[in-house]
Every structure is written in structure tokens, then in C-alpha cells.
KELO-836470 format. One line per field, with one value per residue (C-alpha): residue number from 1; x, y, z; residue in one letter. Coordinates in steps of 0.5 Angstrom, whole numbers. Example, Ala and Ser with C-alpha at 12.3 -4.5 7.8 and 13.67 -1.06 7.14 Angstrom:
BEGIN
num c(1,2)
xx c(25,27)
yy c(-9,-2)
zz c(16,14)
residu c(A,S)
//
This chain:
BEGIN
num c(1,2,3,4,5,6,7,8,9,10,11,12,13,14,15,16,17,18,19,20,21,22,23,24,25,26,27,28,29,30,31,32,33,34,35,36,37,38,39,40,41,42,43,44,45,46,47,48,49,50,51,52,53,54,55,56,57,58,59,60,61,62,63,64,65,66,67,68,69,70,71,72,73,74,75,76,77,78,79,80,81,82,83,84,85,86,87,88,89,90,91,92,93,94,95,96,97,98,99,100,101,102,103,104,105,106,107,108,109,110,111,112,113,114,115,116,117,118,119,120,121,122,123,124,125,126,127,128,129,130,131,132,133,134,135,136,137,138,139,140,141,142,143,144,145,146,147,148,149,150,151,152,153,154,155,156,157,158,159,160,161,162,163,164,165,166,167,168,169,170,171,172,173,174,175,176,177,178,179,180,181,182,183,184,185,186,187,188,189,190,191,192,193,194,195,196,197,198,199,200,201,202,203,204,205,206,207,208,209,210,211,212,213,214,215,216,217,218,219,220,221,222,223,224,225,226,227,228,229,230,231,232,233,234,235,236,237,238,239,240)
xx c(51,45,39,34,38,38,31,31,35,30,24,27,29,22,19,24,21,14,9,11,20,20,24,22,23,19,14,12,13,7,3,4,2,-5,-7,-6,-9,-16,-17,-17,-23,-30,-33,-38,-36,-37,-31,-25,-21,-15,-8,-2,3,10,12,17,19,23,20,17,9,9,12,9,2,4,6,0,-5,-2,-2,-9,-11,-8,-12,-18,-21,-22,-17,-16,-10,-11,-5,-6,1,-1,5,10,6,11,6,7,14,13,8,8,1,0,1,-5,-11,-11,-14,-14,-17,-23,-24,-24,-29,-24,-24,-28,-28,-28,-22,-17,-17,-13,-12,-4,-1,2,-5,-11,-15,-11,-13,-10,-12,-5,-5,-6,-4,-1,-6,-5,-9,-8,-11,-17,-19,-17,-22,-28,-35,-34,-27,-33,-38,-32,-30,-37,-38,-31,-35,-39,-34,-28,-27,-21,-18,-11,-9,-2,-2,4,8,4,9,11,3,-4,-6,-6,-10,-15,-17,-17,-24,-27,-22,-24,-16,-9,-2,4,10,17,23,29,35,32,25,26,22,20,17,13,10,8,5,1,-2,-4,-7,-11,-14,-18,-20,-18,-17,-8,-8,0,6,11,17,21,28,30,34,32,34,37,44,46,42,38,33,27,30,32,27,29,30,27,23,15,13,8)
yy c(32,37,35,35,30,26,27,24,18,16,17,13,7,7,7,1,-4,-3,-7,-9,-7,-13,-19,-25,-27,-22,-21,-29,-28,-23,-27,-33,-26,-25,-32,-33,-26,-28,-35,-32,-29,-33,-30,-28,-21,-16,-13,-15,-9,-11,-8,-8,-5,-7,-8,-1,4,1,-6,-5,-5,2,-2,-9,-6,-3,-9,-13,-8,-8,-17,-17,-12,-16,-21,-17,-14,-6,-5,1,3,8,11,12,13,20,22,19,18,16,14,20,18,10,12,17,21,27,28,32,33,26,22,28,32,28,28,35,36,40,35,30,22,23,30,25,18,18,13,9,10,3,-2,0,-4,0,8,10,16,18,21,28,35,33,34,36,29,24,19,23,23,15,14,18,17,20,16,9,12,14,7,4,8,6,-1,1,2,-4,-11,-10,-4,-4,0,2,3,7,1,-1,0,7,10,8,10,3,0,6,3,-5,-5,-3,-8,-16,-17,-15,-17,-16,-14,-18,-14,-20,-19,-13,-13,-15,-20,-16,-12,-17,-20,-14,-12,-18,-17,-10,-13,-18,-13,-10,-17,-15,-22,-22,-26,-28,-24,-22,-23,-16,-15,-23,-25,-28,-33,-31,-29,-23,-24,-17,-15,-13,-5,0,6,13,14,19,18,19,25,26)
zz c(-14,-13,-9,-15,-18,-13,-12,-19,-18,-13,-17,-22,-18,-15,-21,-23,-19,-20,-25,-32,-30,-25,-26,-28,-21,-17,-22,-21,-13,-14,-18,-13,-7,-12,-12,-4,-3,-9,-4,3,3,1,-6,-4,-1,-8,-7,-2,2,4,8,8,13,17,25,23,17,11,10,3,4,-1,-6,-4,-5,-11,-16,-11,-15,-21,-21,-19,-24,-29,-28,-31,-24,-23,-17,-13,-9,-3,0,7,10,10,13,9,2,-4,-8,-13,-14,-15,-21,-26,-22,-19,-12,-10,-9,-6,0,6,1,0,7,8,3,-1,-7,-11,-12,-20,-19,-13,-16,-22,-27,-24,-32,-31,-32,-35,-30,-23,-20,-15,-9,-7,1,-1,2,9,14,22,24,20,25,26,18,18,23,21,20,12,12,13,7,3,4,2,-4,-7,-5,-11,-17,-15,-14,-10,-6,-2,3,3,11,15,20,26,31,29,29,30,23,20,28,26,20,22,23,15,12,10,12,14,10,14,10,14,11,11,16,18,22,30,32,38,35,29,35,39,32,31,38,36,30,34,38,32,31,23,20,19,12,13,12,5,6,2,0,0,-6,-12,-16,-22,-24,-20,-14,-14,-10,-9,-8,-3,1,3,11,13,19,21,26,31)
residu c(X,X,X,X,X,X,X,X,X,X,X,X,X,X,X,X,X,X,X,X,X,X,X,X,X,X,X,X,X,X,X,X,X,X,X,X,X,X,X,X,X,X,X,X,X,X,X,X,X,X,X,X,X,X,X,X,X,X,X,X,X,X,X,X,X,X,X,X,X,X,X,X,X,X,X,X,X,X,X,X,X,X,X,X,X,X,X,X,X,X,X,X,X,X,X,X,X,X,X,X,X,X,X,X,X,X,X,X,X,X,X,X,X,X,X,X,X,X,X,X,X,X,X,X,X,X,X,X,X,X,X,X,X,X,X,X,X,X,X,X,X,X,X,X,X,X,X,X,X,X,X,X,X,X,X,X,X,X,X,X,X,X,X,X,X,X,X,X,X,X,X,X,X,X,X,X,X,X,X,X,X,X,X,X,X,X,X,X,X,X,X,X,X,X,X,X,X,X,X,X,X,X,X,X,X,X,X,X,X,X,X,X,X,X,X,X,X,X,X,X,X,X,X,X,X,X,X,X,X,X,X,X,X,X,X,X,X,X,X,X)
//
């Protein structure tokens, strides 16, 4: 098998287990998500900016956020999913959207808000701003002061943003963020995250002072015939 074809293999999985292709099981499991993430934080906040990130790479946090967006989107709310893994993105794959221009071509001043934030093609209610074109500093852009007003101005526009992180262990992207998020979800990948390495992962959390609103447990089977699971991701590691 050819490597573009494998390539379309992966796409199509992906795509297999977001919004509206979810099994009954896992789509139910995102709703009871929705309605534990709607009552965490009090309603008088406009708009509720949430993250998602893991202890380690292939957890599901990219998946999770996707079908977390998609279910608060169903219940009529604008919700925005920013991609700021901004060394893996995989947003692209996942949802029938462009790659580019994305999130490290907003903060760069190469692009505009109404060019990078696209409409999902899944729920007429969901945008997403994918990462982008890769950029030397990731960490550095996530930081920054246009990152913040970015941040205030889709504030303005939503009622919901998710910010799909990289893994805490592995850089300090999601840590540089903590601060302009109302709270963290930590995603727990079933029989495969070391608990060594979610404790020290809750502990960096801690130290931003970033509300952690709880954890999701991915890739636990579900109760229907044929005991599927949520899915599998790629292996391709982060670099510096």
C-alpha cells in the first residue's frame, strides 16, 4: 500500500469518530461530558474558555475536543475549537477544513480572524482556527500579548471555545496558556497513561492556578455489541 493511501486510510478513521458518525454509546458519553462541562463554572461568565490536554501523546485530547465541541454546539450555543497543538495539528484530518491559514498565522500578522476561522462542515453552530503553518516558537506565540487580545476578541463572537492543547508532559504549550482559560479537562487514555506521569501532570496544572474541571477517560470500551472503541491515533512524536 502506497503512502498516500495510507494517508487516506488515516483520514477517514478520523473522520470516522467525530460529530454525527459516533455510536450511540460514545456520542451519549459526550453529552453526559457536555452537561458536566455547562455546569462547572458559574453562568455569569459570557463565554466559557476551556482546555483539553493529556499527561503524554495519544491519549485522545484532539478527538475528545472535537465531539466535545460538536455536542455543546448541538445544544444551539456558537462554540469555537482553536487547534493549539501547533507542532502535531491534526485538525485538518479530523474535519473536512483547510489546513492553513490557521492560529500561528493570526499571531504572526499574516492572516485575518474572518480568513483563518473556518465554518467545522459538521455542525452549523461549530468554527474552527486549526494551528496553522508550523512556526519555530510555538511556546512563545501561545504566550504573547496579541495571543491574550486574540483570546478577548473571540470572547466577543462565542459562547464556548476549546482549546485542543499538546500533552503536558511533552511540552509547555498547554502550561503557557493555563492562565486565560475559565478551566482544564484532562484527557486519561484507558490501560495506557502512567500514573506517574498524570500526577506530575496535575501538579504542573496546579502551579498555573488553572481550575482542572476533571478528567475523560478515551479508548474504554463501550457497551454495545462489538465492543468498539473510541478509536486509535498516529505515532508520530513532538519535537523541540
Amino acid at each position: 500500500m502506497s503512502k498516500n493511501m495510507k494517508s487516506n486510510d488515516a483520514s477517514r478513521t478520523r473522520r470516522a469518530m467525530v460529530g454525527n458518525k459516533l455510536s450511540f454509546s460514545a456520542a451519549e458519553a459526550y453529552k453526559l461530558l457536555r452537561t458536566n462541562v455547562m455546569f462547572s463554572l458559574p453562568d455569569e461568565e459570557n463565554c466559557r474558555v476551556f482546555g483539553m490536554t493529556s499527561s503524554i501523546q495519544g491519549e485522545g485530547k484532539s478527538t475528545t475536543s472535537i465531539n466535545l465541541a460538536y455536542t455543546i454546539a448541538e445544544s444551539d450555543k456558537r462554540v469555537l475549537l482553536i487547534e493549539m497543538d501547533m507542532r502535531l495539528p491534526v485538525m485538518h484530518k479530523a474535519l473536512p477544513i483547510a489546513k492553513t491559514p490557521g492560529l500561528s498565522n493570526l499571531l504572526v500578522g499574516k492572516s485575518t480572524p474572518s480568513e483563518a476561522v473556518q465554518k467545522s462542515g459538521i455542525q452549523e453552530n461549530l468554527y474552527v482556527l486549526t494551528a496553522g503553518d508550523l512556526p519555530p516558537n510555538p511556546s512563545e506565540l501561545l504566550s504573547s500579548e496579541r495571543m491574550r487580545a486574540l483570546l478577548e476578541s473571540f470572547k466577543l463572537r462565542f459562547d464556548y471555545i476549546i482549546c485542543d492543547l499538546p500533552p503536558v508532559m511533552v511540552v509547555s504549550d498547554a502550561l503557557t496558556i493555563a492562565p486565560l482559560l475559565s478551566g482544564m479537562i484532562v484527557t486519561v487514555r484507558s490501560g495506557y497513561t502512567d500514573r506517574r506521569a498524570l500526577d506530575m501532570t496535575v501538579r504542573q496544572l496546579e502551579f498555573t492556578q488553572v481550575k482542572i474541571l476533571g478528567f475523560v477517560m478515551t479508548f474504554a470500551d463501550v457497551l454495545e455489541s462489538g465492543g468498539k472503541k473510541y478509536g486509535k491515533y498516529g505515532k508520530k512524536k513532538y519535537g523541540s
